[in-house]
C-alpha positions in Angstrom: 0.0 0.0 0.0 1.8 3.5 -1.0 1.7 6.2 1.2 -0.7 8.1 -0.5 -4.2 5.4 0.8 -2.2 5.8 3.7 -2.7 9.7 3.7 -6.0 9.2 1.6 -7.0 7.0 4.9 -6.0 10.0 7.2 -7.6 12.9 5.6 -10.9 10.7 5.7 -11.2 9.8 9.2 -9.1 12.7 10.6 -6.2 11.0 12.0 -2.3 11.0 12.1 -1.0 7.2 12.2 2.7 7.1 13.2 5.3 4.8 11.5 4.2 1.5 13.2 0.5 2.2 12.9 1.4 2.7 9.7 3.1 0.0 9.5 0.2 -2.1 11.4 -2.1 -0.9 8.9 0.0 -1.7 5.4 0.1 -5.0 6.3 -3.3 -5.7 7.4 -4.3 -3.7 4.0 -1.9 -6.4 2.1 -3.0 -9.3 3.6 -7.0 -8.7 2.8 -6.1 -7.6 -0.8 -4.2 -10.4 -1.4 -6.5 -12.8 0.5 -9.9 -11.5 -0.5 -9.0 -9.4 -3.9 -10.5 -6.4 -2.7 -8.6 -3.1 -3.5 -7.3 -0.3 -1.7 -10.3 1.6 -2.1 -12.8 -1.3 -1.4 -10.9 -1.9 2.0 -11.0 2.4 2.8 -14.7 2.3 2.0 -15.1 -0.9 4.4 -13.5 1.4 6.8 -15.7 4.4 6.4 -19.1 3.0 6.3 -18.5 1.9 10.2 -19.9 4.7 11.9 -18.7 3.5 15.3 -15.5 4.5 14.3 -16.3 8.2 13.9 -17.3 8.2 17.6 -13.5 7.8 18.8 -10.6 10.5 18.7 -6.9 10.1 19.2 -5.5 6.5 19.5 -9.2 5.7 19.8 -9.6 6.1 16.0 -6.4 4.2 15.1 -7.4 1.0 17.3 -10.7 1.1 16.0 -9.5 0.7 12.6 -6.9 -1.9 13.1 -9.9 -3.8 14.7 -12.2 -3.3 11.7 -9.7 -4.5 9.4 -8.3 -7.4 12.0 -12.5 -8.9 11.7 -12.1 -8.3 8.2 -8.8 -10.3 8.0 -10.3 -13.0 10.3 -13.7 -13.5 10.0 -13.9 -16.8 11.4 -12.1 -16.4 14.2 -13.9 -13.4 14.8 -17.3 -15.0 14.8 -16.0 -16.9 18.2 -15.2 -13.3 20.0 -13.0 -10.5 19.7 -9.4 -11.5 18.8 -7.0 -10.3 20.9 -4.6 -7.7 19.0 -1.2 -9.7 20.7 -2.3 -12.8 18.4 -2.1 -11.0 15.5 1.3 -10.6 14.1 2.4 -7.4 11.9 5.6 -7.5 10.6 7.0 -5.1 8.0 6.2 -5.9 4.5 9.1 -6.9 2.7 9.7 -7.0 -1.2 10.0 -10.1 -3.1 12.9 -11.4 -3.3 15.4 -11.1 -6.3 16.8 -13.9 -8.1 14.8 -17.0 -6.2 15.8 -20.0 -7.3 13.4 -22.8 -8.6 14.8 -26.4 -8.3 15.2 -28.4 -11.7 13.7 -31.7 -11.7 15.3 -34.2 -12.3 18.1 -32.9 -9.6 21.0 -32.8 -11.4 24.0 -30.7 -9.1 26.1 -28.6 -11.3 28.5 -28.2 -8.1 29.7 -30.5 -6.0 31.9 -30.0 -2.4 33.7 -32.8 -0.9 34.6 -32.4 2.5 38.0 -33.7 3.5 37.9 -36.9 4.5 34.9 -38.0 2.7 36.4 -38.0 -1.3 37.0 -42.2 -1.0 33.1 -42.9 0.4 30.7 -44.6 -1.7 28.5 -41.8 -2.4 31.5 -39.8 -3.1 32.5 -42.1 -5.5 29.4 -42.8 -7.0 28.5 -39.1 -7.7 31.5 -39.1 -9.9 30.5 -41.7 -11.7 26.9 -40.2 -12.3 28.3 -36.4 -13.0 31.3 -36.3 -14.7 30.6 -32.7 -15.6 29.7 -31.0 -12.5 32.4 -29.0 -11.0 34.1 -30.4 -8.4 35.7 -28.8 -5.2 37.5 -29.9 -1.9 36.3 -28.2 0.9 38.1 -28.8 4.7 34.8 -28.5 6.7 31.2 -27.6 6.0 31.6 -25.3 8.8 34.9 -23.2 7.6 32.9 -22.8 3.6 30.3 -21.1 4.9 32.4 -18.8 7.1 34.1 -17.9 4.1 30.9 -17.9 1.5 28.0 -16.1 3.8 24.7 -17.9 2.8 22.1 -15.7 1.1 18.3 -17.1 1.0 18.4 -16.6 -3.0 20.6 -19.5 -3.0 18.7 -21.6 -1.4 17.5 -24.0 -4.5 20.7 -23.5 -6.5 21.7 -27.3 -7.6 24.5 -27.7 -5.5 25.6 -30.4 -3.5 27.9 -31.0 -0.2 29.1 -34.6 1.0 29.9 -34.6 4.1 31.3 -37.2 6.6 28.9 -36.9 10.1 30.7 -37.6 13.3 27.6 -36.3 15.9 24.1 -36.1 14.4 23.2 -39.4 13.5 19.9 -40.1 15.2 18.2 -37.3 17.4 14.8 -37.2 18.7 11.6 -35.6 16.3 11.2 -31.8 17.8 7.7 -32.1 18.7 6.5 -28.1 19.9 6.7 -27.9 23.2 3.9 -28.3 25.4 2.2 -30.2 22.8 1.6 -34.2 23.0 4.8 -36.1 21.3 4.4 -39.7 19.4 7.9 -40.7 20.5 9.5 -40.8 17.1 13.3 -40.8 16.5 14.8 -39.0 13.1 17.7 -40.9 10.9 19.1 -37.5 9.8 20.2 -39.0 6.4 20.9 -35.5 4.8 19.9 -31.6 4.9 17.7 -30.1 2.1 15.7 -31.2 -0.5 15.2 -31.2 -4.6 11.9 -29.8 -3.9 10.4 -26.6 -3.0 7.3 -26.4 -0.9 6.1 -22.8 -0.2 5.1 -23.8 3.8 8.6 -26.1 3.8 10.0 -25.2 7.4 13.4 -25.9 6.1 13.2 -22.3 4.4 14.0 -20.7 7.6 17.0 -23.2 9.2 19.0 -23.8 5.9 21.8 -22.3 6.0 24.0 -23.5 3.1 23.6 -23.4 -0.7 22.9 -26.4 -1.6 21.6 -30.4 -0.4 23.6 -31.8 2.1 24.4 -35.3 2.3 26.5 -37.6 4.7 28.7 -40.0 2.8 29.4 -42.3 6.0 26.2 -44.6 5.9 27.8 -47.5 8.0 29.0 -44.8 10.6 24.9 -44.6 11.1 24.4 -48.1 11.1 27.2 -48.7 13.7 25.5 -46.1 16.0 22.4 -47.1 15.6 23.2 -50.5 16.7 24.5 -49.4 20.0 21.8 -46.7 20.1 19.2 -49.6 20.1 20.0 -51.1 23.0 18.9 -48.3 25.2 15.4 -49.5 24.7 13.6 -52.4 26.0 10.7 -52.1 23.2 10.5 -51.3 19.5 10.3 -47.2 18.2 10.0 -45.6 15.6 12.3 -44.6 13.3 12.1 -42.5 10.0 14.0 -39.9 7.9 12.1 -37.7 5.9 12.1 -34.6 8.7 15.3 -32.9 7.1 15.1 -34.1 3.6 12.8 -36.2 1.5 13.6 -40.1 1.6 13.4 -41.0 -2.1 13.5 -38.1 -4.1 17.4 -38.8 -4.4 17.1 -42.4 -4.0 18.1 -42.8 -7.1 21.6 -41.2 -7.1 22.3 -42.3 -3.8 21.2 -45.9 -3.8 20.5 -45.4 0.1 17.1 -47.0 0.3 18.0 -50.8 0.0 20.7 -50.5 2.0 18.4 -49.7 4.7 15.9 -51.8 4.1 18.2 -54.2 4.2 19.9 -53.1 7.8 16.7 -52.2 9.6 14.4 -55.1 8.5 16.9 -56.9 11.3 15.6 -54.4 14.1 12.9 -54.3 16.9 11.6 -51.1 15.1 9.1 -49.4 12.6 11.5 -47.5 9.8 10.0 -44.8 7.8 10.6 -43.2 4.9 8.6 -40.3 4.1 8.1 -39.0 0.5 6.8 -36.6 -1.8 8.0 -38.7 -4.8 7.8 -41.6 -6.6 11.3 -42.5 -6.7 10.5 -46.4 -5.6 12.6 -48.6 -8.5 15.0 -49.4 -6.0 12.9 -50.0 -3.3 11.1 -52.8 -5.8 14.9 -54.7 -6.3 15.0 -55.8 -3.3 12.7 -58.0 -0.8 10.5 -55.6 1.7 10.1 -56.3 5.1 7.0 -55.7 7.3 8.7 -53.2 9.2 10.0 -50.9 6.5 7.0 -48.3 6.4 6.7 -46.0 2.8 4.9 -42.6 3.9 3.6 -40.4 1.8 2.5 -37.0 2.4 -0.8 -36.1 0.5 -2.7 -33.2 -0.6 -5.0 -32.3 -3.4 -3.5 -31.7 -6.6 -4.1 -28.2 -6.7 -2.4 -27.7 -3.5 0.4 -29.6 -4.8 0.5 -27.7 -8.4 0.4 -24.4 -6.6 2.8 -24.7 -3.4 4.4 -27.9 -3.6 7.3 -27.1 -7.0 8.7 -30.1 -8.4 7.2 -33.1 -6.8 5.6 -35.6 -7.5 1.5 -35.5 -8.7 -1.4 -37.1 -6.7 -1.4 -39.3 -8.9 2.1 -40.2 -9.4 2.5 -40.4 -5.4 -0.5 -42.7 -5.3 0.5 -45.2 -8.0 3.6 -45.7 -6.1 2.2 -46.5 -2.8 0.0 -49.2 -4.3 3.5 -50.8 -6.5 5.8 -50.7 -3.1 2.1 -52.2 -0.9 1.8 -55.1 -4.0 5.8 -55.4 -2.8 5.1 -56.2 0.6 6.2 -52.9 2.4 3.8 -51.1 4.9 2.2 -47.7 4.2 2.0 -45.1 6.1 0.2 -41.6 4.9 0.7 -37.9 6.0 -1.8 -34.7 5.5 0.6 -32.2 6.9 0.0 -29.6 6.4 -3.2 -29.7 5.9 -4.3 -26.2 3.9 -8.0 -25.5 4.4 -8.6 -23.3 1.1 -12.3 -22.7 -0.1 -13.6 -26.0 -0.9 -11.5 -28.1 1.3 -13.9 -30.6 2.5 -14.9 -31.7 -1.1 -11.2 -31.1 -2.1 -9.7 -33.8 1.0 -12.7 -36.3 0.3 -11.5 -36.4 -3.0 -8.3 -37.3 -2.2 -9.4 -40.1 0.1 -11.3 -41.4 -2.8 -8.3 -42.0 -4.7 -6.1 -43.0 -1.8 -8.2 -45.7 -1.2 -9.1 -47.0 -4.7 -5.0 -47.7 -4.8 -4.5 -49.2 -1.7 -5.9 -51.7 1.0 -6.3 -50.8 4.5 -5.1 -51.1 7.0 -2.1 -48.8 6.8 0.5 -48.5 9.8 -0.6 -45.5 10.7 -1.8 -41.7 9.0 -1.2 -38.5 10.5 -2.8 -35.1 9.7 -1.5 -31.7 11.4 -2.4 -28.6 9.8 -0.3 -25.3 8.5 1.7 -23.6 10.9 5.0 -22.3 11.5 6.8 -19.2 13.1 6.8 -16.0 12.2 10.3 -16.3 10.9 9.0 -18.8 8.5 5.8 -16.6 7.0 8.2 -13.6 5.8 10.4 -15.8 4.3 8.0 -17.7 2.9 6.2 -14.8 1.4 9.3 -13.2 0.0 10.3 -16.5 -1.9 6.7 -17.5 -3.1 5.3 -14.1 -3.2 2.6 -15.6 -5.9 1.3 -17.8 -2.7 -1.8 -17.0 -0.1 -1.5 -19.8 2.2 0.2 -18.1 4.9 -3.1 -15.5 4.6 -5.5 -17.9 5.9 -6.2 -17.2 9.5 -3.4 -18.2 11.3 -2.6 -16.5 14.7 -0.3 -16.7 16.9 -1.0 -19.4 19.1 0.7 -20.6 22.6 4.3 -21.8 21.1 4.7 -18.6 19.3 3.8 -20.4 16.2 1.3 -19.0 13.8 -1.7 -21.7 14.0 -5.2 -21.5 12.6 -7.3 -21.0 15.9 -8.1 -24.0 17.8 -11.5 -24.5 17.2 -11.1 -24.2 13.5 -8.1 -26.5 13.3 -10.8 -29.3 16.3 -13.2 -28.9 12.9 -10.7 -29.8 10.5 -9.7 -32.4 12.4 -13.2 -34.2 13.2 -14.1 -34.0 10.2 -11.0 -35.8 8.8 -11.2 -38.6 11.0 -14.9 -38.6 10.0 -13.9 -39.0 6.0 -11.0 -41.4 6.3 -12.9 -43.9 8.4 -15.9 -44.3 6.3 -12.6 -46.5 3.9 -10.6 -47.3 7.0 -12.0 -48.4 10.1 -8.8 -49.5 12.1 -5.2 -47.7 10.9 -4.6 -45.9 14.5 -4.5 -41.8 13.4 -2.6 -39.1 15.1 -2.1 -35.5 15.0 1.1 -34.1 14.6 2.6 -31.2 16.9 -0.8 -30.8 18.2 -2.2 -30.1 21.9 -4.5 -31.7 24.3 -7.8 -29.6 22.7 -7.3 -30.9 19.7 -6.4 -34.4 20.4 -9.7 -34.7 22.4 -11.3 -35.0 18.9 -9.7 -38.4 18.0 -10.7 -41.7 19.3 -7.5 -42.3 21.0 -7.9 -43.2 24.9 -4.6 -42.4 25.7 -3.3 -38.9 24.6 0.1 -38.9 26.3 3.4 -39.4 24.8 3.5 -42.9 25.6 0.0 -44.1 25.1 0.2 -42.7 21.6 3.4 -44.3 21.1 1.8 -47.7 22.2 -0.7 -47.2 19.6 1.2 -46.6 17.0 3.8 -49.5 18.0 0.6 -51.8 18.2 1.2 -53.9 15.1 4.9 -53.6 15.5 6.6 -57.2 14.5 
């Protein structure tokens, strides 16, 4: 909004905004025109046809506006009281950004960095093998590159690649929000960064390097891992798929039968979570039981519009039923779930398909919807400025995070769980990163860490 609505807004309802009421104000203005279409003028007229406004002077006038346009902004929310302003977050709008970055699909890494140490590994090897032509550099650490080459966020899909040997973060705990109920599950941290580019992708905001990151060392995670295990007296859960996506590479690195092949050995559910439909490799060799293929699922034109380079519905779907014929578990993920106009009829429809390619019981599906911190949004919005998602009404909830309000997201939920069971009667569901509200609406009797943990586990061989 350019400064002259803002003065346009003034001269109307006789009032001087400062530079954060300003500032307040610009972005509330953005987010409705963006979100609802209306123009500058439609949104000043919305203003001055509330009369109650006119009754207030001073700060008066200024707070009553912000309010108008906050119930304008969230409507829904609204209709369950007044919002409080502290929920609402304002930050300055920023430009687009310059020079973003789309990935190419197939991934194909025009650079490639070799930390010391790690030149005579496998994948090291096998990467020379596959791109002969990409340029090639010796780095001494990950850490001492990117002192010397500052990252900058236009960077961030540029096909690069670093191999890396990992000496600390092998396996680590999933960062469930704090606060909120936790399912127990452990992350193989196979890699940092992905070939694809989701608009809500978390990842935006913690990368930190120009390009995918990948540990060379594979049997330095299998050693840990095998001393790791003994710290339990029951199976877990296991996965990768947090940091990076499982499959999408699977085909350069070859990683996926070589842990189908460790972990089918193991007292634990392994998971590997995908948006693709990278599975060849996972067909050459015998599944196990325990090996679970996730997919995360949304309707294809959520995908088409914020998910860049994966996999269709379609695509994702025809895979799950090949690796099921196999004899590997599924398991399913709608997260995040993005309630645009439609949404019911859009999710049904996805369920539809799902379950026309595959038999049920699954090992298990989860469904969290958008969120994320404010870091997250402006970054987001300066990367995929074309996107509305982060729009809808999200506020800012207990864990700082910005969260559709909780009785919407209890809605969204129940009626989920309503949908999916009329095709599944028994795979256990869960709700990721979610609190004790919202897990009231799913048939689970025990909503602590461990009793969802044991539910999930139920099946486990």
């Amino acid at each position: 909004m350019s400064d002259i609505v803002i003065s346009k807004l003034e001269h109307t309802l006789r009032v001087t905004l400062n530079h954060n009421q300003s500032q307040e104000i610009t972005r509330l203005f953005q987010e409705i025109r963006c979100r609802d279409g209306l123009s500058d003028d439609d949104i000043i007229a919305l203003i001055t046809q509330d009369k109650a406004i006119e009754k207030n002077n001073g700060k008066g006038v200024f707070l009553a506006i912000k309010q108008k346009l906050i119930a304008q902004r969230f409507p829904l929310a609204t209709n369950h009281g007044r919002i409080a302003p502290h929920k609402v977050y304002l930050p300055p709008v920023r430009p687009a950004l310059s020079g973003t970055i789309r990935p190419i699909v197939p991934f194909s890494p025009q650079r490639i960095y070799v930390e010391q140490g790690a030149g005579q590994d496998y994948l090291s090897q096998r990467f020379r093998a596959l791109f002969p032509s990409a340029l090639w550099e010796e780095i001494e650490s990950l850490k001492k590159y990117l002192q010397q080459h500052p990252f900058r966020l236009n960077q961030l899909k540029q096909p690069a690649l670093f191999l890396l040997r990992e000496h600390w973060d092998f396996i680590k705990p999933c960062p469930c929000t704090a606060g909120h109920v936790s399912c127990n599950y452990w992350i193989f941290n196979l890699g940092f960064g992905c070939p694809y580019d989701c608009s809500y992708c978390f990842l935006q905001q913690y990368t930190n390097a120009p390009g995918i990151l990948l540990p060379s060392n594979l049997d330095d995670f299998f050693n840990r891992f095998a001393d790791f295990i003994k710290r339990f007296s029951r199976p877990i859960r296991v996965g990768t798929g947090e940091f990076c996506d499982s499959l999408a590479l699977d085909h350069l690195t070859g990683y996926s039968t070589q842990l189908v092949d460790f972990f089918r050995h193991q007292p634990v559910l392994f998971e590997l979570k995908t948006k693709s439909d990278n599975i060849a490799k996972l067909l050459t060799v015998a599944a196990a039981p325990n090996i679970v293929i996730a997919w995360s699922l949304n309707p294809q034109a959520v995908i088409d519009q914020e998910e860049f380079g994966a996999a269709s519905l379609a695509a994702r779907l025809k895979a799950a039923a090949a690796v099921q014929r196999h004899g590997y578990s599924l398991a399913f993920h709608f997260d995040p779930i993005i309630p645009a106009p439609g949404w019911e009829d859009s999710y049904q429809e996805v369920l539809e398909l799902l379950y026309q390619h595959i038999t049920p019981p699954v090992r298990w599906i989860s469904l969290g919807t958008l969120r994320g911190t404010r870091a997250l949004k402006t970054i987001a919005e300066q990367r995929f400025p074309e996107s509305s998602i982060w729009y809808g009404e999200l506020l800012l909830g207990r864990d700082k995070k910005l969260r559709y309000a909780q009785s919407f997201r209890k809605d969204i939920y129940r009626r989920l769980c309503q949908l999916i069971r009329k095709f599944d009667a028994k795979t256990p569901l869960y709700l990721c990163m979610e609190d004790d509200a919202c897990w009231q609406t799913m048939s689970t009797a025990d909503i602590s860490s461990a009793g969802v943990e044991k539910s999930l586990l139920s099946s486990c061989p």
